[in-house]
N, C-alpha and C positions, 0 to 999 in steps of 0.2 A: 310283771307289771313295772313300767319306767316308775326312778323313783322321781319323788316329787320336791321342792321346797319344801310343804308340810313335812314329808319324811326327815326332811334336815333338821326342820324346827323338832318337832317330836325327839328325836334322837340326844340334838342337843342340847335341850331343855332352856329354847329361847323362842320367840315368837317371828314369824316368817318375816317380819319388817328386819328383825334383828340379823336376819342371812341374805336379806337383800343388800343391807347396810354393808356384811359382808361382800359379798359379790362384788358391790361396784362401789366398793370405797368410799361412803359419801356417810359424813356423819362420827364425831367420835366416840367410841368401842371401846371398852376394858379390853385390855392387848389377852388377858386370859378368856377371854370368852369368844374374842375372833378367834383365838389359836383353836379355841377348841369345835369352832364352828368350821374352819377348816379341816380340820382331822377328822368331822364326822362328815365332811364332804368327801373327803379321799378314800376314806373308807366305803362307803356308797356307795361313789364311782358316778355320783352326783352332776349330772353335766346340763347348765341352765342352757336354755334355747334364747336364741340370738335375737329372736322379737320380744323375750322379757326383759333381756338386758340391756335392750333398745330403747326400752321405753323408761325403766328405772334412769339410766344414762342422759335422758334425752336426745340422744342420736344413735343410729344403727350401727355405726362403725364399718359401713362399707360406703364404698365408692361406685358409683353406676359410671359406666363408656358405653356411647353411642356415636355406633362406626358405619358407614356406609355397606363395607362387607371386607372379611377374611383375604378374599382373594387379592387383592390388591397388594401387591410388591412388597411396599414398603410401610405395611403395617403395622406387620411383624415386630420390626424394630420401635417402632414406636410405643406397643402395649408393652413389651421388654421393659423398658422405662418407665415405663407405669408401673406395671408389677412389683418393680426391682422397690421400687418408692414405698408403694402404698402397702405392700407385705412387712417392710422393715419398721413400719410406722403399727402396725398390728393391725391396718385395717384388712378388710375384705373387699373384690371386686368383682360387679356384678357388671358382665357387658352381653351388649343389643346391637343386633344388627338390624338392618333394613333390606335380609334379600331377600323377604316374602312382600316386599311394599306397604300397602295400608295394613294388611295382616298384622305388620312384626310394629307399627306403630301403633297401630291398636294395643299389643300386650306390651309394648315398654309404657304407655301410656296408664294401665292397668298396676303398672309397680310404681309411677310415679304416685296415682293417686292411692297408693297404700303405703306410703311415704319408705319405701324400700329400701331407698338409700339418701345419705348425708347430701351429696354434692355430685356432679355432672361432670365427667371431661369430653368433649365431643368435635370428632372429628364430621365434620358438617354432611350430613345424607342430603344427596338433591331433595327438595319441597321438604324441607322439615324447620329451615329457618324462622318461619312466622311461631310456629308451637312451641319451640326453643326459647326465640323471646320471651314471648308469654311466661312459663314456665319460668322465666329467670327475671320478668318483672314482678311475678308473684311472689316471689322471693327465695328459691332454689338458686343456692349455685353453682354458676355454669362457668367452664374454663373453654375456651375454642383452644384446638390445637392445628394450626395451618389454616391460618383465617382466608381459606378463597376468596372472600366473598366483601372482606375490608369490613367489616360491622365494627363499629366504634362502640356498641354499648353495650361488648361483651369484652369481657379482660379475654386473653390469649395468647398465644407462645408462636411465633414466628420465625420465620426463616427468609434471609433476603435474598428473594428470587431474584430480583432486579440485577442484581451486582451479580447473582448467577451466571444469568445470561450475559452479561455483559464478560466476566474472565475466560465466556467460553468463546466469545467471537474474538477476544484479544487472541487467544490463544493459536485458532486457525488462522487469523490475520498475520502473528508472528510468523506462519509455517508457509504464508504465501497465498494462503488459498482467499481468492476473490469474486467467488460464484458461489455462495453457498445457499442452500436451501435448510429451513423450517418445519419439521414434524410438530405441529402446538399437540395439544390436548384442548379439552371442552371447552367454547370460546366464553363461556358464564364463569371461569374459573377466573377467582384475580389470580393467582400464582401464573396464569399460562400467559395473561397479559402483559403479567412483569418482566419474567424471564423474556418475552419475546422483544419490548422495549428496550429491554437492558442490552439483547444482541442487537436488534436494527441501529440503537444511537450509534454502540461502538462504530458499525458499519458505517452508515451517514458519515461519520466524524472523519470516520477514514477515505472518505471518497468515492465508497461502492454501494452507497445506498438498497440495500434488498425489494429485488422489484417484488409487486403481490403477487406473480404468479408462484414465486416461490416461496409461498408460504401457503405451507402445505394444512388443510386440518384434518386433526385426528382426535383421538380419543383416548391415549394411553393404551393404549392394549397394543401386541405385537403384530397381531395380525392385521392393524389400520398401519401399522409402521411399514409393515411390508410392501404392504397392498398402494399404499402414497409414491413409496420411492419406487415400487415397480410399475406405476403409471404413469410418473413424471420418465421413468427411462424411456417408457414405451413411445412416449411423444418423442423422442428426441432433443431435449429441451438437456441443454451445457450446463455440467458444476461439475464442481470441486471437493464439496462439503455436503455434510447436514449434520446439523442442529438437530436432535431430537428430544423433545423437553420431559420424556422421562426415560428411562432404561428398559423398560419393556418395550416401548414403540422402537428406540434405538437398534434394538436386536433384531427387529423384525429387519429395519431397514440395512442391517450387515448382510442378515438372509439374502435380502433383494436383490444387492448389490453383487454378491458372491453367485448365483443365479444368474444374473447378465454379466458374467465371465470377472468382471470389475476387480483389481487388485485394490487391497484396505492396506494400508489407507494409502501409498503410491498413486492411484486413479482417484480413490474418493476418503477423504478422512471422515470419521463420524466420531462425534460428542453427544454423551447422554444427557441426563440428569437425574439425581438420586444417589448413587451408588449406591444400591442395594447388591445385597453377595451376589447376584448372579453377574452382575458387571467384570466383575474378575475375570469370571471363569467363563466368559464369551469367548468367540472366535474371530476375529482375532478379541486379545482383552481390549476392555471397552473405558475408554478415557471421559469422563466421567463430572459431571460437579456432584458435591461431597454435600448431602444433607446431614442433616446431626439427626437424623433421627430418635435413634435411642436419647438423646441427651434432651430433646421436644420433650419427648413423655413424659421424662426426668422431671423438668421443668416445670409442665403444667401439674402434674402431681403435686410437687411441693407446694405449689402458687393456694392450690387449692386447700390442701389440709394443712398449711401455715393461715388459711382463714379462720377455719373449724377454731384452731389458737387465738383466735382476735386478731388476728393482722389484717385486715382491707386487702379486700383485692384491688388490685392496680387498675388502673384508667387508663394505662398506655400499655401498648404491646410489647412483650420481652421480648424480644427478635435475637436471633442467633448465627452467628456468621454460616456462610460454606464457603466453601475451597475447591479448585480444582486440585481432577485425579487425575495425572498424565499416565497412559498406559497404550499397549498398541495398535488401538484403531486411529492414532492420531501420530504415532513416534513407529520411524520407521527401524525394522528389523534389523536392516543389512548394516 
């Protein structure tokens, strides 16, 4: 039989209030009577469950994440930094995805109303915005991490895509190239809007304005990166360049390239976005803007259980710089 709290009290010769006192600290204790309610706990082998301790506490001591889905690139790095945060801090993380759709909303939905966890980090799943509010005007908090979407009336941790895009058209601009083309991602996304603004002003500014045929849309994925620059070859249609606004689409479009005979970057330089590890270890290696990923997670993490402590969540978004990665789909070998 599991033992119980009564097995504790029983044992110790105190009343189950008095080892809850123990347990979660709350209340002052004869230092001999906690000692000894401990030692009858280790003896035991006594191990409370985490919705008792939840509720004595008044909070669960975990953290819920809701993420669109696993598969995406540059996740990874981002629950890293959450992890790294929220484990050091003693709490626990419960994360939800959205690859069954209404399905997997339904059961995160199912743990929010059984109050599961403390506080929210959420990387934004299409159609889940309106619940999200809700949810966090009822009074859950919620941290956005990579606010697509610009919502002011969620605190969030940020990265400036604008100036992204913007170092990466400098960057081709420095190298000469004056024909480039644009792989976007999801046109609903703010991050694709910005990154693609930030490249077209440099352009403009510079005197080569980006016609709209050459902006190309996609979707993030390799296979639309591919399928874009092997269609714009197919037409015959002149460049120099692409822009691909994340690292997975970029690859596809080396594939393509590499495919219609095309020497990287000599005939065509390409620029990601992200640097996630597979950027490296592309063929050729893939020059890159540098998200902070892990250091996002980081961020929103603290934001969030520096509230649990009384700190207010912020009203303005932390934003975090990036940098380019010069590597050799843009910097020639020879």
């Amino acid at each position: 039989m599991p033992i119980t709290i009564a097995d504790v009290a029983k044992h110790a010769g105190v009343s189950k209030t008095t080892v809850s006192r123990v347990l979660n600290g709350k209340g002052e204790l004869n230092a001999a009577t906690a000692a000894r309610v401990r030692q009858v706990i280790a003896e035991l082998g006594y191990v409370p469950s985490a919705g008792a301790v939840g509720l004595a506490r008044g909070r669960t001591q975990i953290v819920g994440m809701l993420v669109p889905s696993l598969t995406w690139p540059w996740i990874g790095q981002v629950l890293q930094g959450v992890v790294d945060v929220v484990e050091a801090e003693g709490f626990g993380l419960l994360l939800f995805t959205c690859n069954r759709g209404e399905e997997s909303l339904r059961r995160f939905a199912q743990q929010v109303s059984a109050k599961s966890f403390d506080g929210l980090l959420v990387i934004e799943p299409e159609g889940t915005l309106d619940y999200i509010t809700e949810l966090h005007q009822a009074g859950l908090p919620v941290v956005l991490i990579d606010d697509r979407g610009h919502q002011p009336i969620f605190p969030s941790v940020a990265t400036t895509d604008r100036s992204g895009g913007a170092s990466a058209a400098r960057h081709l601009l420095e190298l000469g190239r004056r024909r480039p083309v644009v792989v976007t991602g999801p046109e609903s996304f703010g991050c694709v809007q910005d990154r693609l603004a930030g490249f077209a002003d440099e352009y403009a500014e510079a005197g080569h304005p980006l016609p709209p045929e050459h902006v190309l849309l996609g979707d993030f994925t390799f296979e639309q990166g591919r399928s874009a620059v092997g269609r714009l070859l197919a037409s015959g249609a002149s460049f120099d360049a692409v822009f691909a606004q994340n690292d997975l689409s970029a690859s596809g479009a080396l594939l393509a390239l590499r495919e219609a005979g095309l020497r990287i970057p000599e005939d065509v330089a390409v620029v990601g976005f992200d640097d996630v590890p597979l950027a490296a270890y592309s063929e050729p290696a893939l020059t890159t803007v540098h998200q902070p990923l892990r250091e996002m997670g980081d961020a929103a993490a603290r934001m969030l259980l520096a509230h649990f402590k009384g700190t207010p969540l912020p009203t303005a978004a932390e934003v975090l710089p990036t940098h380019l990665v010069v590597r050799d789909s843009t910097r020639s070998r020879t």
